[in-house]
C-alpha positions as CSV (number, residue, x, y, z in Angstrom):
1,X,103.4,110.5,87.2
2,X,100.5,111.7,88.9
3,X,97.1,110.1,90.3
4,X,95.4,112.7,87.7
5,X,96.6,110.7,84.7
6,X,95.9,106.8,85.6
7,X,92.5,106.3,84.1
8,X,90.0,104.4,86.4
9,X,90.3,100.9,84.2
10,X,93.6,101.1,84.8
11,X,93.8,101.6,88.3
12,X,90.5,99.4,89.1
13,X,93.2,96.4,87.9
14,X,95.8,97.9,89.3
15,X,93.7,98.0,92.9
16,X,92.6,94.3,92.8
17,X,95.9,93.0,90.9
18,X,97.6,94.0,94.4
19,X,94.7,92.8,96.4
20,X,95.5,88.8,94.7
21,X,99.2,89.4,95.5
22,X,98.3,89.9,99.1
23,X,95.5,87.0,98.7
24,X,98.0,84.3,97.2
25,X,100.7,85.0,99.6
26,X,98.2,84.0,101.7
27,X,97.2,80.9,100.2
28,X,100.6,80.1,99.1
29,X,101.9,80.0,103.0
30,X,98.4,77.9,104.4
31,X,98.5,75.4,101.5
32,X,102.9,75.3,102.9
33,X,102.3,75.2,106.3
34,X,102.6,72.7,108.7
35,X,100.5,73.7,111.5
36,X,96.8,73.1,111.9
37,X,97.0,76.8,113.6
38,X,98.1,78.1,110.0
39,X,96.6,75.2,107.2
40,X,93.7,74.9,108.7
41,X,92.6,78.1,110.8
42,X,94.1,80.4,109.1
43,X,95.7,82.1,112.1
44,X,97.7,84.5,109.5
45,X,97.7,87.8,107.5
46,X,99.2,89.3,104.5
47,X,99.9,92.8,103.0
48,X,101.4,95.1,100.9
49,X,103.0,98.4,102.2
50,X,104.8,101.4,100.0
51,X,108.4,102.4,100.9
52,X,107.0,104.5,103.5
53,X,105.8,101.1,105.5
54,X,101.9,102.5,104.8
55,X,99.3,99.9,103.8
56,X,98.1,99.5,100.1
57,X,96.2,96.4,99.8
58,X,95.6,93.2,102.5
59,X,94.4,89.7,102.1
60,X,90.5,89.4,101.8
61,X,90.7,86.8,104.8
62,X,93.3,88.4,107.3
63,X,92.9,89.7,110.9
64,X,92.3,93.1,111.7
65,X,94.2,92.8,114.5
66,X,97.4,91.3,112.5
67,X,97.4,93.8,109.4
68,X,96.9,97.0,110.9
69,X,99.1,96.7,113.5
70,X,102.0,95.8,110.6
71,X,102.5,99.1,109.7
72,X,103.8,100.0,113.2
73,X,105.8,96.8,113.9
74,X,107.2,97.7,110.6
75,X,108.3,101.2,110.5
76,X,109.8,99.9,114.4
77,X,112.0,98.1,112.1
78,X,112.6,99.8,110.3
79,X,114.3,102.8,112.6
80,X,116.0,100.2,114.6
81,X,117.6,98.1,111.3
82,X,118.0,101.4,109.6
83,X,116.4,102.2,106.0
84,X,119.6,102.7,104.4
85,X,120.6,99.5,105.6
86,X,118.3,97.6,103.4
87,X,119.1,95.7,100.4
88,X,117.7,93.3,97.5
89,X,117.4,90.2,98.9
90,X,116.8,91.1,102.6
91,X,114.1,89.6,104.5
92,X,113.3,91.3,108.3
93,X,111.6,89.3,111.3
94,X,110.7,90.5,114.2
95,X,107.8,89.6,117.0
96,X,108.2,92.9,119.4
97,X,104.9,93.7,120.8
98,X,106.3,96.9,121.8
99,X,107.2,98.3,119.0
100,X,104.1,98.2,117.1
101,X,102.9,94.3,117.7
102,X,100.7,92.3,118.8
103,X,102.1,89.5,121.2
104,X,105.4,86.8,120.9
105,X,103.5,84.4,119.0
106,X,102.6,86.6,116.6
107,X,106.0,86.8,114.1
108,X,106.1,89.1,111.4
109,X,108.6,88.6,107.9
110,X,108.8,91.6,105.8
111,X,110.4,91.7,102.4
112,X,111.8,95.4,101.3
113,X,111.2,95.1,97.3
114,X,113.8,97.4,94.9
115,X,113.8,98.1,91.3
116,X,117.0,99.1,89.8
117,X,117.9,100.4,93.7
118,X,115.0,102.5,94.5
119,X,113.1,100.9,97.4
120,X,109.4,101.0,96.3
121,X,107.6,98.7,98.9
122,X,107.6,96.0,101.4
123,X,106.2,92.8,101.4
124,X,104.5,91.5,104.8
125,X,103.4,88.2,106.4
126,X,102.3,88.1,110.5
127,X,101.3,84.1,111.4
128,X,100.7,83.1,114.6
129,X,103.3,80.3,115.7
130,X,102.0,77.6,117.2
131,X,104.7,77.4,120.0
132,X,107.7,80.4,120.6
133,X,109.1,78.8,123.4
134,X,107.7,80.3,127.0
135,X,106.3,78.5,130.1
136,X,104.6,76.0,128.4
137,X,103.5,74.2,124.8
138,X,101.7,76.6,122.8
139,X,103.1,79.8,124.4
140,X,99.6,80.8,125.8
141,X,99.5,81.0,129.7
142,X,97.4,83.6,130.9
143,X,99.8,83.5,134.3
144,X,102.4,85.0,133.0
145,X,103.5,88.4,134.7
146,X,106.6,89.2,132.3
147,X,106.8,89.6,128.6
148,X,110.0,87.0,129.2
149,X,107.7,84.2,130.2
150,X,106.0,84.1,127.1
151,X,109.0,82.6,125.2
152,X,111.7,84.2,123.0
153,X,111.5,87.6,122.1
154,X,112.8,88.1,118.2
155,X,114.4,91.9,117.9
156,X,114.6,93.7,114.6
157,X,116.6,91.8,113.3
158,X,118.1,90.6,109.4
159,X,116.7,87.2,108.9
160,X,118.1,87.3,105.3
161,X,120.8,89.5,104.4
162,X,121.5,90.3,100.7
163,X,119.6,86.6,99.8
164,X,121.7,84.4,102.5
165,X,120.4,83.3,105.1
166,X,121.4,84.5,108.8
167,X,122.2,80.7,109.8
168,X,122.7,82.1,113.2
169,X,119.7,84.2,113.9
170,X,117.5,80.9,112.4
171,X,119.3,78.7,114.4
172,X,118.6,81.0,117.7
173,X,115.0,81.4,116.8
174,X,114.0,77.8,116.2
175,X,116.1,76.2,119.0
176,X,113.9,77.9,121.7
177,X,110.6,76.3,120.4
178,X,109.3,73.1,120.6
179,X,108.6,72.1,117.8
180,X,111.3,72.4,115.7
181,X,110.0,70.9,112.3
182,X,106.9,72.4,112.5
183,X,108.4,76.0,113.3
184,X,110.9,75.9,110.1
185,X,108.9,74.5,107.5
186,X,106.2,77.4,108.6
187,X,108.7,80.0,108.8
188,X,109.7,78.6,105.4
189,X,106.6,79.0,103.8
190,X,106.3,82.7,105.2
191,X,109.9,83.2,103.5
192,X,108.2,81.8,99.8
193,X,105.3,83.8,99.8
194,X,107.6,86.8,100.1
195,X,109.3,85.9,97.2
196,X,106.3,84.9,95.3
197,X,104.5,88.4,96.0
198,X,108.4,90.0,94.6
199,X,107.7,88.4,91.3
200,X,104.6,89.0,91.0
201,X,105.1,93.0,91.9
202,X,108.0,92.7,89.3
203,X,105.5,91.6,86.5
204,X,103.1,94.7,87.6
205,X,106.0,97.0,87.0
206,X,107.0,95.2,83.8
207,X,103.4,96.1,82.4
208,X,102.9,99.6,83.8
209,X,106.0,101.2,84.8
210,X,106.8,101.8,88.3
211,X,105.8,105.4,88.1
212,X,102.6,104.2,87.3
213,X,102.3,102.0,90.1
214,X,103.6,104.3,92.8
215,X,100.9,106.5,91.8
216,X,98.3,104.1,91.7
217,X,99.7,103.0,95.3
218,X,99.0,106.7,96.1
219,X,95.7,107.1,94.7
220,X,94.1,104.0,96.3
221,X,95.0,105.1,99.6
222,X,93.2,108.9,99.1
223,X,90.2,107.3,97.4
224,X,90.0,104.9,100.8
225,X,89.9,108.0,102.9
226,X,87.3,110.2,100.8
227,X,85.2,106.7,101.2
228,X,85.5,106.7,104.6
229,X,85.1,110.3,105.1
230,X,81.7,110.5,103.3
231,X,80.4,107.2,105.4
232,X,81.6,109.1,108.8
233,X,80.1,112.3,108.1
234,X,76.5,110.3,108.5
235,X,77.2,109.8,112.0
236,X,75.9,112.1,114.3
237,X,78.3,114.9,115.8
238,X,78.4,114.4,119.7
239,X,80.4,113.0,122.6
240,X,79.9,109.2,123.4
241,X,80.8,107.1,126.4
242,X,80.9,103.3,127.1
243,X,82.7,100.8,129.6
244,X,82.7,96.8,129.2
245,X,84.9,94.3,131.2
246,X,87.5,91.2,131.0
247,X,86.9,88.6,133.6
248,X,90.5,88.9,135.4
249,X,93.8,89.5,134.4
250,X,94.8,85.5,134.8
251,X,96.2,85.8,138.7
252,X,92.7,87.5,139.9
253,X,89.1,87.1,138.7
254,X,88.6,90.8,139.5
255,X,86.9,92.7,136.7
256,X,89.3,94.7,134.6
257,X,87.7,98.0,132.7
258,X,87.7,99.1,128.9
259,X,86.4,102.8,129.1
260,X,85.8,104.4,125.9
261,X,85.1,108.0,125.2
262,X,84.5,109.1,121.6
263,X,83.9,112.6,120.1
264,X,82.7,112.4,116.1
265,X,83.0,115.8,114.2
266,X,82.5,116.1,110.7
267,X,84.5,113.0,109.5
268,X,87.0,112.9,112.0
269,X,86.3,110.2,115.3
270,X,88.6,110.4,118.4
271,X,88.5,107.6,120.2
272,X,90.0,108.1,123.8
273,X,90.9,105.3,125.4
274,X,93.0,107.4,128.6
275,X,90.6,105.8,131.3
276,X,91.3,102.6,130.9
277,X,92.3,100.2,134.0
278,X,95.9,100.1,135.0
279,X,98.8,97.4,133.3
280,X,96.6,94.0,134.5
281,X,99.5,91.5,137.1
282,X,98.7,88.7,134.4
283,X,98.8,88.5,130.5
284,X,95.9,90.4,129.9
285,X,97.0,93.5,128.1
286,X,97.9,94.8,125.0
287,X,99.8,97.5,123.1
288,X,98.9,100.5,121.9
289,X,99.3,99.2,118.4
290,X,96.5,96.2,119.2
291,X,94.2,99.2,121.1
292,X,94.8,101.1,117.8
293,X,93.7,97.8,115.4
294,X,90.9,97.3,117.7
295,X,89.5,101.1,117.1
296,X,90.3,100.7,113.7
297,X,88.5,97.4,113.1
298,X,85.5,98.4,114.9
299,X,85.0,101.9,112.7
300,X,85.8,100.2,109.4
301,X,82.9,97.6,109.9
302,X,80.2,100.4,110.3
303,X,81.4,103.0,107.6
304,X,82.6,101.4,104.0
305,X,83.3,97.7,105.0
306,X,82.9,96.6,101.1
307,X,85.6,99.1,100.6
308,X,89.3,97.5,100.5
309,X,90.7,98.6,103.0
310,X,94.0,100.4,103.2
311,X,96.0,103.0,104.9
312,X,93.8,105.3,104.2
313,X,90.5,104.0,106.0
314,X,92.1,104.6,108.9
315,X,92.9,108.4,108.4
316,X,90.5,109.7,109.9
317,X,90.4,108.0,113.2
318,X,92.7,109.6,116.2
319,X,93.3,107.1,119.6
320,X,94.6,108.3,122.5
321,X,95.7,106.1,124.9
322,X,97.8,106.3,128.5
323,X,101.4,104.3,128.8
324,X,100.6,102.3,131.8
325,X,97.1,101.2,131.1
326,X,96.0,97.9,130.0
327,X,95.6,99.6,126.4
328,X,98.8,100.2,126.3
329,X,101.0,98.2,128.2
330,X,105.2,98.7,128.6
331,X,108.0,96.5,129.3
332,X,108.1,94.3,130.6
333,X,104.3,93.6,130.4
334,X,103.3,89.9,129.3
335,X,100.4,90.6,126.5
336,X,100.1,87.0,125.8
337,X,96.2,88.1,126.0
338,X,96.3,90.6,123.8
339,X,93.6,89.3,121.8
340,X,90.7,89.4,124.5
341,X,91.5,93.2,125.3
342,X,91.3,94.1,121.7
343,X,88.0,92.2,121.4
344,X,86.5,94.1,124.4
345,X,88.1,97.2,123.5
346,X,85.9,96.7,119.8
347,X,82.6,95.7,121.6
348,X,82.8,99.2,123.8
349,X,83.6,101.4,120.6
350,X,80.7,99.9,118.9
351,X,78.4,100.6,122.2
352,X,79.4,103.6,122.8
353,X,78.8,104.5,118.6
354,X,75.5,103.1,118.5
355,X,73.4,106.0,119.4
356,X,75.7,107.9,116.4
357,X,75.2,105.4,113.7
358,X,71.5,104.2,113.6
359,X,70.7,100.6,111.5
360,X,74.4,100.3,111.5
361,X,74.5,99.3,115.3
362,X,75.1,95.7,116.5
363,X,75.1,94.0,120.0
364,X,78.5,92.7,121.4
365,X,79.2,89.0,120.0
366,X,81.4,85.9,121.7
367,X,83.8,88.7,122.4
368,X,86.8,86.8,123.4
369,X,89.3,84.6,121.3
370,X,88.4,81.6,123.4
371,X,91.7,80.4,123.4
372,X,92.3,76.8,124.9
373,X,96.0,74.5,124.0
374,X,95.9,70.8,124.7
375,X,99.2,70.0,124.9
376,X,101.5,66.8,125.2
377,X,104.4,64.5,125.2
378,X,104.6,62.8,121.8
379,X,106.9,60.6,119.9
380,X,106.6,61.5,116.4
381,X,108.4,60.2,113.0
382,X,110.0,63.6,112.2
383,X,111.9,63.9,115.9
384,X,109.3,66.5,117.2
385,X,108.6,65.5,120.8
386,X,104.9,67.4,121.7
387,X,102.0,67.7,120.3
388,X,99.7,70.6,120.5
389,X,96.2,71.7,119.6
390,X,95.2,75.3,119.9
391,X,91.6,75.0,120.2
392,X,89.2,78.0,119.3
393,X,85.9,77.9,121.6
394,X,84.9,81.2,120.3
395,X,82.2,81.6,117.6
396,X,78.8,84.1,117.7
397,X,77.8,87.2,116.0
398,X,75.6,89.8,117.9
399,X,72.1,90.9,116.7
400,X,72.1,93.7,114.0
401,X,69.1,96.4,113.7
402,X,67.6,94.2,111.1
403,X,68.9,90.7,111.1
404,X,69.5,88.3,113.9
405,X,73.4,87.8,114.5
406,X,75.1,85.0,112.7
407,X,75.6,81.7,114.2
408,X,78.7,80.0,115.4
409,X,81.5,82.0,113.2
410,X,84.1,83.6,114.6
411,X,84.3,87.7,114.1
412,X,86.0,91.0,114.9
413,X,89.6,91.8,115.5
414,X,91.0,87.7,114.9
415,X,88.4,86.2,112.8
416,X,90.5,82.8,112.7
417,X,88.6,79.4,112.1
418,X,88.3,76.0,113.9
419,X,90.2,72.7,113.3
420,X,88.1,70.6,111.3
421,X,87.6,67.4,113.7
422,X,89.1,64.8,111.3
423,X,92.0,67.0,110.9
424,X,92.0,67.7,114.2
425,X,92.1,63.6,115.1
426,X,94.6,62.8,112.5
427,X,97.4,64.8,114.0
428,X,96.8,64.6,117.6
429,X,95.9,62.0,120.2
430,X,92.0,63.7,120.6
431,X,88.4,61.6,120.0
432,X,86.1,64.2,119.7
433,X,82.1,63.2,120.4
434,X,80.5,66.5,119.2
435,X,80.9,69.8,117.5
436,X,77.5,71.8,117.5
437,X,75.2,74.6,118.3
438,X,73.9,74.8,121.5
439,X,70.6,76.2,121.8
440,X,69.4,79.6,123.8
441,X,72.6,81.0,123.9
442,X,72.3,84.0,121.5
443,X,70.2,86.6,124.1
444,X,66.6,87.5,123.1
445,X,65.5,90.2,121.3
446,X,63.7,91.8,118.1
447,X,66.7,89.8,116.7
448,X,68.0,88.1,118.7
449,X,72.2,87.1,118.9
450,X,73.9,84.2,117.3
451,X,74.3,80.9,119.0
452,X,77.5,79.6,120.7
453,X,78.9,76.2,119.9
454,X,80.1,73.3,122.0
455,X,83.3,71.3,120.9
456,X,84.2,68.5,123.3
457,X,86.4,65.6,122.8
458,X,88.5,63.1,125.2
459,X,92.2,62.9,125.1
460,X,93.7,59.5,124.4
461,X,97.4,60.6,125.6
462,X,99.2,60.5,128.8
463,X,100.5,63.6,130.6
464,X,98.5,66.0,128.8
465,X,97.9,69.4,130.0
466,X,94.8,71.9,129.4
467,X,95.7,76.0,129.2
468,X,92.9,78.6,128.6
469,X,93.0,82.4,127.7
470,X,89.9,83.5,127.1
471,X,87.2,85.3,128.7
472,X,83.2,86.0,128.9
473,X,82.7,83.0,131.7
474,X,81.4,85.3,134.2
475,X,80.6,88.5,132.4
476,X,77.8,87.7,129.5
477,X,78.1,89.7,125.9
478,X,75.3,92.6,126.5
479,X,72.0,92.8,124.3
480,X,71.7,96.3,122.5
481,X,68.9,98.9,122.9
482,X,66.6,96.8,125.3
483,X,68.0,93.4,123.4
484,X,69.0,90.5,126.4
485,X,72.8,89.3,126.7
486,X,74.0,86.1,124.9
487,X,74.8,83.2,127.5
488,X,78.4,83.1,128.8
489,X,81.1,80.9,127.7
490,X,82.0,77.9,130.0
491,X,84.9,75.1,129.9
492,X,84.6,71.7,131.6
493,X,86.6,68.9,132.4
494,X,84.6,65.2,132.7
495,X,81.4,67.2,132.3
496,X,78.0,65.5,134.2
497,X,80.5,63.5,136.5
498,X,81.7,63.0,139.8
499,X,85.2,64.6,138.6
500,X,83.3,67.4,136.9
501,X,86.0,70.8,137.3
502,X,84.7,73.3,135.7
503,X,87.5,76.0,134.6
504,X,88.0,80.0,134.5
505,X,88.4,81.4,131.4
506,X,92.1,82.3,132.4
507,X,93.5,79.1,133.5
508,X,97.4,78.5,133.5
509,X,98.7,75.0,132.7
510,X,97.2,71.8,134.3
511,X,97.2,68.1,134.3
512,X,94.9,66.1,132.2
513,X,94.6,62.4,132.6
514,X,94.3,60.1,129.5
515,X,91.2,59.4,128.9
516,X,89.9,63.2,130.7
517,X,86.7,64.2,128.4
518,X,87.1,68.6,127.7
519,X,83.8,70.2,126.9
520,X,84.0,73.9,125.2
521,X,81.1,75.8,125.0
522,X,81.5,79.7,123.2
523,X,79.6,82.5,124.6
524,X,76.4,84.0,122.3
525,X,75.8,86.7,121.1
526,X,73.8,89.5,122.7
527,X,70.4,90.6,120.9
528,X,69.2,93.3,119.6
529,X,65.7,95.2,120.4
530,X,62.8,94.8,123.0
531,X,62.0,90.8,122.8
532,X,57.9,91.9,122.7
533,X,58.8,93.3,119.1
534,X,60.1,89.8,117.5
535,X,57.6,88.7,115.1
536,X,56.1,85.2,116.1
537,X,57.4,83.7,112.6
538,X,60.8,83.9,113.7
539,X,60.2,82.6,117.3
540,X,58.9,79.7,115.6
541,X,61.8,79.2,113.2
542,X,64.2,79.2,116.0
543,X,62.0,76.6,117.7
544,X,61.9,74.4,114.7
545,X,65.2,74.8,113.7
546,X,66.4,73.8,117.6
547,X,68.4,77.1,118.5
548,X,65.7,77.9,121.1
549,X,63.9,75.7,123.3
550,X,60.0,76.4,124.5
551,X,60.9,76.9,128.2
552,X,63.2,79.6,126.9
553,X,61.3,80.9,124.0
554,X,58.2,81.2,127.1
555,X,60.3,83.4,129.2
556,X,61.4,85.3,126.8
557,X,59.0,86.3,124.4
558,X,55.6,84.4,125.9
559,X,55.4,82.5,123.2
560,X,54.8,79.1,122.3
561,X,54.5,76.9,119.1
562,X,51.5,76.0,118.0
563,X,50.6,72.6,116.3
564,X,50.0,74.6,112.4
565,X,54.2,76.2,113.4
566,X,53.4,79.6,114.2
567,X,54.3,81.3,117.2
568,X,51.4,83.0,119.4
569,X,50.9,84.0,123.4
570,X,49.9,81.7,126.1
């Protein structure tokens, strides 16, 4: 059948009836879980692919950086496991950064779907596992030099086979993590929503026909890349160039370069990515799959974001990048990082864009993943022996042309969530004693960028440790067009006393003693315009509302509040 003779009704349910099967798998594997990391942040993504291992339709709420790097991890699979190879009832896992992933944590199950023995499609879910083994609880040191360090590496391999499972392959995969129970009951509830999103593609078929669905498949994708075509061709034709920076690699506090050089013609954007700084010592790299999310992510969110997005969007966008680089790291790089590259590799494609889209241009936010594990010994009824909290200290938007950038949310490439405290309490030994906004950390401007948050607790075990991969501690998210940068992140141990340690953003494992108070505090966002153009209204919301303070708002704008709450010069 072709595209021609679906009528739009029929493929506009078709479109979002794919959309809720990627949704619910989804919400079926976070209301499953066990981990905080996966029922309660969300640290997971969903999708649908055709039988060529293309995208057709995500989950609303997913990463960027976990679903569009599927295809790759996939079709890596996919030649390794062998097409032919495939049968009902198989069920694939891998976590191989190198062959179109992210990092080991990140473990992807894929589902080959048949219907009377054609393979038609594949259904995908990446979650972040809270531990995969490595040098330490959580699997997140930024000290690691070798890909081997960061825990077990899971090949291409048959996790299922014809509806059994591989008891062998389970058995090897869960008996080099920590915590065993949690691990298997959430690779468990990846398994389920695989087979719930089988059944439900089985009803779709049972309505329309499978001819009609392949050809919807293929429609959605072209009509994603006409959208995205027309929103690209209102960019302005020209050669563009930006650089931004990580604050070390996790061995060195040296500055380690994204360089990005774009050419838009038409409705085609090459993004090259060639000049980049060489494979970092520690784990801050990333593949070229992550680079490629990263581009991806950043272009999609200035040309048709309401648009589902799909294989399709990302047509029209060529990456080059150089084996070696930090953009595209090779064995046996560690890219336990990952995340942090990506994020800066978004915030220079967006700089160096701005001067081609206009009002769609935004300021750099938090820009990092602000990664932090608390970690520990601890006895628990279901024979686990640790306990471990991955902490997300990451959370501020960057100013837009017209609106000032959103406060304390996490954004771009891993848009995951924070542990709600009372969850956060209830399964590990923590006492938090604040989770807030702290004021003047968004940077000045017309609008100005979104505030950063502080999350600080005291840990009631003994022989905890503290681990951080994040970044933006000494390098502050820059403003946009004559906007101010936001404040940069910091992380404290015992904060205001005697034993005050302040940490680097890249800190391997260390000791915390019971009782040891942690203070997180996100970076802001960066603003947006010349600060002499804000409007005194909004000066004075931000001072009523306790996001900016007067000595601040007085160096900054020359502005005070008077007693009837408007903002005017002293």
């Amino acid at each position: 059948m072709s595209a021609s003779a679906i009528d739009p009704f029929t493929l506009a349910v078709i479109h979002a009836s794919l959309i809720g099967i990627a949704r619910d798998m989804k919400i079926m594997t976070m209301r499953t879980a066990y981990t905080e990391l996966w029922k309660e942040q969300g640290d997971l993504s969903c999708c649908l692919m055709d039988a060529e291992g293309d995208i057709i339709a995500q989950d609303p709420n997913g990463f960027p950086i976990h679903v569009t790097t599927m295809p790759l991890q996939l079709k890596g699979m996919l030649e390794s496991i062998g097409r032919d190879n495939l049968v009902p009832g198989d069920v694939l896992a891998t976590n191989d950064p190198y062959i179109g992933g992210t990092h080991l944590p990140d473990v992807l199950i894929a589902r080959p779907l048949f219907h009377e023995g054609e393979l038609y499609a594949f259904v995908c879910n990446r979650g972040h596992w809270a531990d995969i083994g490595g040098m330490g609880p959580g699997s997140y040191s930024p000290a690691t030099t070798d890909i081997h360090q960061e825990g077990i590496m899971i090949p291409p391999v048959k996790l299922f086979e014809a509806g059994r499972v591989n008891a062998g392959v389970l058995a090897m995969i869960i008996n080099n993590i920590r915590n065993q129970s949690i691990g298997h009951g959430d690779l468990r509830a990846q398994y389920a929503s695989c087979g719930a999103a089988e059944r439900r593609m089985a009803g779709l078929i049972a309505r329309y026909g499978l001819p009609m669905l392949k050809a919807a498949m293929a429609e959605i994708v072209t009509r994603a890349e006409a959208f995205t075509r027309a929103s690209l061709a209102s960019f302005i034709d020209g050669e563009y160039h930006a650089r931004d920076c990580l604050d070390g690699d996790g061995w060195t506090s040296e500055q380690r370069w994204i360089d990005v050089r774009i050419t838009v013609k038409g409705s085609d954007v090459t993004v090259d990515l060639t000049g980049c700084d060489p494979v970092s010592k520690g784990g801050m790299n990333c593949s070229r799959s992550a680079a490629l999310s990263a581009v991806q992510y950043a272009i999609k969110a200035i040309t048709d974001p309401e648009n589902p997005p799909n294989a399709g969007s990302y047509k029209p966008i060529t990456v080059l990048t150089r084996p070696g680089t930090l953009v595209h790291a090779e064995p046996p790089a560690s890219m336990v990082g990952f995340g942090d590259v990506c994020y800066r590799v978004m915030d220079a494609t967006l700089a160096a864009l701005a001067p081609a889209i206009g009002a769609k241009a935004i300021a750099s936010g938090s820009g990092s993943t602000g990664t932090v594990v608390v970690s520990g010994r601890i006895a628990r009824a279901n024979g686990d022996k640790y306990f471990t909290t991955i902490e997300l200290s990451s959370g501020a938007h960057g100013a837009r042309s017209f609106a000032d950038g959103i406060n304390v949310m996490r954004y771009g490439p891993g848009n995951a969530g924070s542990i709600p405290i009372e969850a956060d309490e209830l399964t590990n030994p923590l006492s938090f004693e604040c989770f807030e906004i702290v004021p003047d950390t968004g940077g000045a401007g017309q609008f100005r960028g979104g505030m950063g948050f502080v999350r600080r607790f005291r840990v009631m075990a003994e022989g905890a440790t503290i681990c951080l991969c994040a970044d933006r501690h000494a390098t502050p998210p820059p403003g946009l067009n004559g906007g101010m940068p936001g404040r940069t992140s910091r992380y404290t141990i015992d904060p205001g006393t005697p034993q005050e340690q302040v940490l680097s953003s890249k800190t391997p494992y260390i000791p915390l003693r019971k009782g040891a108070v942690v203070e997180l505090r996100s970076a802001g966002g960066g603003g947006y315009g010349d600060p002499a153009l804000r409007h005194p209204a909004l000066i004075a919301r931000d001072l009523r509302n306790g996001y900016v303070t007067r000595p601040v708002a007085l160096a900054a704008y020359g502005a005070l509040v008077t007693p009837d709450g408007t903002a005017s010069s002293d």
